[in-house]
N, C-alpha and C positions, 0 to 999 in steps of 0.2 A: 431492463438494465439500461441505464443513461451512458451515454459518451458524448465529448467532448476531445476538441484539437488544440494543443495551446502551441504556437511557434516562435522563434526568437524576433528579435527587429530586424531584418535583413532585406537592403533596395533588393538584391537580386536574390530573391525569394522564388522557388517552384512551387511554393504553397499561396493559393490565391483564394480568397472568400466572398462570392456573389453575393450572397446571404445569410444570414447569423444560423441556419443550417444547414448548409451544403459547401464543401472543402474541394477545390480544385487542385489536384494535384500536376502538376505542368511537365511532366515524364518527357513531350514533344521536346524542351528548351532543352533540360538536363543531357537527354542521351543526342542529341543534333549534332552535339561536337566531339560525338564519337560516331560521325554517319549511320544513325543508326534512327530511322523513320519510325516512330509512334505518336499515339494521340492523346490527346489528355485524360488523364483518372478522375471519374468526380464521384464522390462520398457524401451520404448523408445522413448527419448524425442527430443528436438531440438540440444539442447547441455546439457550434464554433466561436471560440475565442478569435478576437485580432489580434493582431503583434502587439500591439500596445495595449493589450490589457494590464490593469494593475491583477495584484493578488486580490485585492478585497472586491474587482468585480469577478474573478473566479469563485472565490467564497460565496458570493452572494448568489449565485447559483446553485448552492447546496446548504443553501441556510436551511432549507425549508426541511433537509432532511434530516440535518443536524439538530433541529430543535424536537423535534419528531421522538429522540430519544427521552427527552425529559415528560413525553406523555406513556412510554411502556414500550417503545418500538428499537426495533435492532437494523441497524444501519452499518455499512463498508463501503469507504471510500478507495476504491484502487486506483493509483498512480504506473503509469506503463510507458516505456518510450527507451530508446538506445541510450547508449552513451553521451553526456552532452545535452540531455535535449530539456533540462529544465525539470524533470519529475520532482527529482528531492526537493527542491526550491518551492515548487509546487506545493507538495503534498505536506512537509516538514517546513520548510524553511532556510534561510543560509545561516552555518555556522562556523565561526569560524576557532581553532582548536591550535594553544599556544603549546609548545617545544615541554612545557612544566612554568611555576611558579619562583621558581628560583629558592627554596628550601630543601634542596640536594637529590639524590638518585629516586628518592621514592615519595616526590613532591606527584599529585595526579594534575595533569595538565588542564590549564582554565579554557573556559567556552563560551564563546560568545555565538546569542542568537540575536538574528539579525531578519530584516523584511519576511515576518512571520505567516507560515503558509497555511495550508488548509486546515490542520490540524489544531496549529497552535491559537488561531483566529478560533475555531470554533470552542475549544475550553473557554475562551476568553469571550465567549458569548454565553458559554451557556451557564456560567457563573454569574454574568452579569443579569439573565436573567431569571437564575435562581433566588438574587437579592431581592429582586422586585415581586419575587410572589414568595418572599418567604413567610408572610402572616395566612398564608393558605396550605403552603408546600413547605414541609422536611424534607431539601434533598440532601441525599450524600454520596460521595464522587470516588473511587478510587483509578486508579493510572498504574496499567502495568508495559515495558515495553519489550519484544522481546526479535530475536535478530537469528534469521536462520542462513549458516553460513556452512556449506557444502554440506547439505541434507540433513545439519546438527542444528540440533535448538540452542542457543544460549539466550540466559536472561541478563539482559543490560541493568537492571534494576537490583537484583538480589547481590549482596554483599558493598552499597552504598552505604552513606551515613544513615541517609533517612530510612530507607528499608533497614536497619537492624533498629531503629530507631522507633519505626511504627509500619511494619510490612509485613504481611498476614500472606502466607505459603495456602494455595487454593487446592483442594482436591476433589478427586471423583464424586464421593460419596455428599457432595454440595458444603462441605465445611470447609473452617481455615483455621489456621493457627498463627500463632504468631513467630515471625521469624529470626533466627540470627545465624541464618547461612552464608556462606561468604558464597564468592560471583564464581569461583572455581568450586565448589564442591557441588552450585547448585545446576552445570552446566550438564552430569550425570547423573542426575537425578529428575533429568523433565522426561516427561512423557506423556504423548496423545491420549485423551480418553475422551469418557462421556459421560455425561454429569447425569443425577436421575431430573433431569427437566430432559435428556435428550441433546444436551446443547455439548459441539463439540471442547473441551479445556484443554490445556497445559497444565497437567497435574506436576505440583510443585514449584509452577511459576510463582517468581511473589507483585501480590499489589499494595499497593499504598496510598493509603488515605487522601488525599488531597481535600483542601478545607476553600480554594481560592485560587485563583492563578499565580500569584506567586509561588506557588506551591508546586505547582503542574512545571515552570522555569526550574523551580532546584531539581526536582527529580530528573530533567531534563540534563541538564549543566552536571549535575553527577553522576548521570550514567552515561553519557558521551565523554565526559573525563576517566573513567575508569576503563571506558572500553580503550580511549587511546593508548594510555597507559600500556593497557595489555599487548596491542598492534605493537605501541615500539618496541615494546621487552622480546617482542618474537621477528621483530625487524617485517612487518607488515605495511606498507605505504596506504594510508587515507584511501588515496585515489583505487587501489586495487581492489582495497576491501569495500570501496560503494560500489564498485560496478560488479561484484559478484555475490550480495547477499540481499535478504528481504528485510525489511525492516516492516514492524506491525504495531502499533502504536492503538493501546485501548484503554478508553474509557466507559466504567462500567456506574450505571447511576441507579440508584431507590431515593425513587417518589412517595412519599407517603400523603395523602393527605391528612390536613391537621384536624380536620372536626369528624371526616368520616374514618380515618382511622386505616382506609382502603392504599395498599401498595401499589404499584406499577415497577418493573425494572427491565431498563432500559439499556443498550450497548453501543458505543461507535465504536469502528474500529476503521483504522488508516492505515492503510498499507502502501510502501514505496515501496515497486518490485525491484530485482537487481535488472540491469539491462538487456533490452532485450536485443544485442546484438546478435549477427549470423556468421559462420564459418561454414565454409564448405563441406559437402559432403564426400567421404573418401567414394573416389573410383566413380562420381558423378561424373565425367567427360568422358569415361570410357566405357559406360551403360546405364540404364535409368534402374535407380533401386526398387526396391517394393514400394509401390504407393501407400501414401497416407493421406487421410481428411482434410491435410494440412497443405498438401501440394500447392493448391490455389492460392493462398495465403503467401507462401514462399517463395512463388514459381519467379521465375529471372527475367527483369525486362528486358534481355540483352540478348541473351543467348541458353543455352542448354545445361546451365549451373543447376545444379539441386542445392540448397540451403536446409540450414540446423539450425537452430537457438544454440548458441556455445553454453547456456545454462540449462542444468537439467530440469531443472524446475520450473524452467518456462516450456517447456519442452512436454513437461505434463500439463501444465497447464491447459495450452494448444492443445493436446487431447483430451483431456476434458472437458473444454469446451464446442470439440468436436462431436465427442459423446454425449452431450447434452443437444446441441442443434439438431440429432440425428433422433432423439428421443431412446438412448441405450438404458437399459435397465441396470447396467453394473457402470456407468464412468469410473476410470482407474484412478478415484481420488487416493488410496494409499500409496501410489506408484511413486508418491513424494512427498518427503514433508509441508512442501509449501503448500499445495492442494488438499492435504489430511485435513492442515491447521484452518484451511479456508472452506472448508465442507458447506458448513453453513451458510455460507454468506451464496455460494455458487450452487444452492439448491435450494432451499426454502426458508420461509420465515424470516427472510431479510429483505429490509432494502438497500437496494446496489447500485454504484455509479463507478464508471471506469471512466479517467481520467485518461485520453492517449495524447503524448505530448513527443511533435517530433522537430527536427532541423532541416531548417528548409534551405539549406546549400544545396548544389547542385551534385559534389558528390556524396550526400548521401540520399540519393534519390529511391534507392533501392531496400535502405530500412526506412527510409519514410513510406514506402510503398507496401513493406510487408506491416507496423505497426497501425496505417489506416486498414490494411483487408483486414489485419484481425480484430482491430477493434468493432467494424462492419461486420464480423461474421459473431462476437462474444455478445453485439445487441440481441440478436436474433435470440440469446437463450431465453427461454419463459422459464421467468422461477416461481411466479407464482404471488400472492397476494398477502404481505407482512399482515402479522396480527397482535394484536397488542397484548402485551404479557404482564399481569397480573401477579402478585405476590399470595401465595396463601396463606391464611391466619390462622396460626395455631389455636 
């Protein structure tokens, strides 16, 4: 499993880079001007970004896995870091999302996407390089997105134009149908499973054909407009709802070739998690709780604080990849949706890169501190060796 540090442009920056692998964390600067004597944290990952990386030398770092799908292989890219620290930008891109159109109450508000990130960089490669072998290769692309927000699934996609338009509702039994569910009826009707290839689905999530990048943009720009939509109708602020939901962004491809006839199919998946801020643990200063695997990861440069993930889902997360590093036989991936839906990716037959991205102010020293131990400690899981998946011919 890869990682990566990506940090803001900041002169007085507690993140420092010797080397395009090893990340100095500067804890001595940060806590000094609270009298409080410690030494420097130093990390070492696959690659470190500099502060002035662009996006497209980020991409270019995971090109290679990115295209990996158009040969039969399954790929997840995760995005991790607090509040602020660049993930979405990262992993998605900036968008930015206007009040409505000006065509009255039930106008769905316009979107604009802007310095496009990992996600949207790599459709727009892997299009371009589906043109250039098309007189070899039949591929075909679908895009589905879908948004888990207080342990519920919703799909951003289902109840758009173009989903009732041309969006095929996926199930267990490895079929689809065609859809014309709207975005509320289909938000009761998802549910985890398992397909007969073994691979975890969202049964009744819907995908959608996409033929091109401009294509991959519309479905985009209309499921970020309809979700807004719904946010204001229920008086939900933007800013609230990124910092507490996961966003999973998949691209699912069949390779055919044209003279032998032979399939491959292929998955990305992008995930921006919600933040991984901490709150305190109740009644930590007045006794230390029951341990967990995660202590180390949390533990207070400062003083005798116990820390939480305020999100539950990171929170399993953390233990599952504690139960993995430990070689447990049962990891509690049901214990949360986000971990159900990410089974696969966090146990085998995939390949994985965790993106950790933090803020290198001085006060936030202390999630820059927990987002590097865990990123160091989710390297360590061995998942194992992707293998390339093949279509069988009837």
């Amino acid at each position: 499993m890869s990682n990566s540090s990506e940090t803001a442009n900041d002169k007085t920056s507690i993140v420092e880079s010797p080397s395009h692998d090893t990340l100095v964390l500067r804890r001595d600067i940060a806590l000094k001007k609270k009298g409080v004597m410690a030494k420097p944290m130093c990390f070492e990952f696959d690659h470190v970004f500099s502060p002035n990386a662009t996006q497209s030398e980020v991409y270019a770092e995971m090109e290679e896995l990115v295209l990996g799908t158009l040969e039969g292989f399954k790929t997840c890219l995760i995005a991790y870091g607090q509040t602020g620290s660049g993930k979405t930008r990262s992993m998605i891109g900036e968008f930015n999302i206007s009040q409505g159109d000006g065509f009255g109450d039930d106008a769905i508000p316009a979107v604009d996407l802007n310095h496009l990130g990992i996600h949207l960089s790599a459709a727009r490669q892997l299009f371009q390089v589906s043109s250039e072998r098309k007189n070899i290769f039949e591929d075909t692309f679908t895009l589905s997105i879908l948004e888990i927000q207080e342990e519920k699934l919703i799909d951003l996609v289902a109840g758009t134009d173009i989903a009732e338009s041309t969006g095929v509702m996926n199930y267990t039994d490895g079929g689809s149908r065609r859809s014309t569910i709207t975005s509320s009826e289909s938000r009761s009707k998802l549910e985890i499973g398992t397909n007969h290839e073994g691979d975890t689905i969202v049964q009744g999530q819907v995908s959608v054909p996409v033929e091109n990048f401009d294509d991959v943009i519309t479905v985009w720009k209309q499921s970020l407009g309809q979700r807004a939509k719904m946010m204001q109708e229920n008086g939900i602020s933007f800013e609230t709802n990124d910092q507490c939901r996961h966003l999973i962004a998949t691209i699912e491809i069949i390779s055919t070739n044209i003279t032998t006839g032979i399939g491959t199919y292929g998955k990305l998946q992008c995930v921006d998690l919600a933040a991984s801020d901490v709150t305190q643990k109740r009644g930590s200063n007045s006794g230390r709780s029951k341990g967990t695997g995660m202590d180390s990861v949390l533990a207070s440069l400062e003083d005798n604080t116990e820390w939480k993930f305020l999100n539950k889902s990171i929170n399993t997360l953390a233990d599952v990849v504690d139960a993995r590093v430990n070689f447990s036989r049962n990891p509690p991936y049901r214990n949360s949706t986000l971990t159900h839906v990410l089974r696969d990716a966090l146990e085998a037959d995939t390949k994985t890169l965790f993106l950790v991205c933090v803020k290198p102010e001085s006060k936030d020293v202390q999630d820059a501190a927990n987002s590097l131990r865990f990123a160091s400690k989710i390297r360590k899981v061995v998942i194992g060796k992707a293998t390339k998946r093949y279509l069988t011919v009837a």
